[in-house]
Wavefront OBJ file of the C-alpha trace (Angstrom):
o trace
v -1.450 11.302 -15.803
v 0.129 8.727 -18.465
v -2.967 7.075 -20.027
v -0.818 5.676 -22.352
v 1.175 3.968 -19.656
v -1.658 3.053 -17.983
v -3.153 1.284 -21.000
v -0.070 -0.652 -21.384
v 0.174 -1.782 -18.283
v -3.536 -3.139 -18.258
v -2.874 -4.711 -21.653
v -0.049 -6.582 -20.248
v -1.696 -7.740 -17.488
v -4.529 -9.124 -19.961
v -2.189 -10.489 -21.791
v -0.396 -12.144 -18.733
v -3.893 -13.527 -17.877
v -4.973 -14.780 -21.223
v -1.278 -16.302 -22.265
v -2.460 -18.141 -18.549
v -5.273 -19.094 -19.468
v -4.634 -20.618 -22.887
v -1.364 -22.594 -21.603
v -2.836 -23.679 -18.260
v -6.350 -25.048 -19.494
v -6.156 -27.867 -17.008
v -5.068 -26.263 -13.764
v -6.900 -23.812 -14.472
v -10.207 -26.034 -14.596
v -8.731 -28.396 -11.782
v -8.226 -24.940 -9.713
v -12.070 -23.699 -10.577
v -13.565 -26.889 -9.824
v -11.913 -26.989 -6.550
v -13.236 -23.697 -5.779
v -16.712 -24.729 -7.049
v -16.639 -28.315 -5.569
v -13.828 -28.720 -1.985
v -15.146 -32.426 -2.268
v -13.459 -32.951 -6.105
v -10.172 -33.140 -4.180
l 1 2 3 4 5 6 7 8 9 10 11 12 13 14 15 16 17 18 19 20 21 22 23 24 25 26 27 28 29 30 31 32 33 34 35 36 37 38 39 40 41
């Protein structure tokens, strides 16, 4: 086992997510709120 490896791949993935997240606010909420409400499209 590489826990190290392991560790870095989850922290990139986070990272992947949160860089998302912060540069995609708005699809991001227009993708949730489809999810939550079909109609909203």
């Amino acid at each position: 086992d590489h826990p190290s490896s392991t560790l870095g791949v989850a922290a990139g993935s986070s990272l992947l997510a949160l860089k998302s997240i912060i540069y995609h606010p708005f699809s991001s909420l227009c993708l949730s709120r489809s999810y939550l409400n079909p109609r909203f499209m």
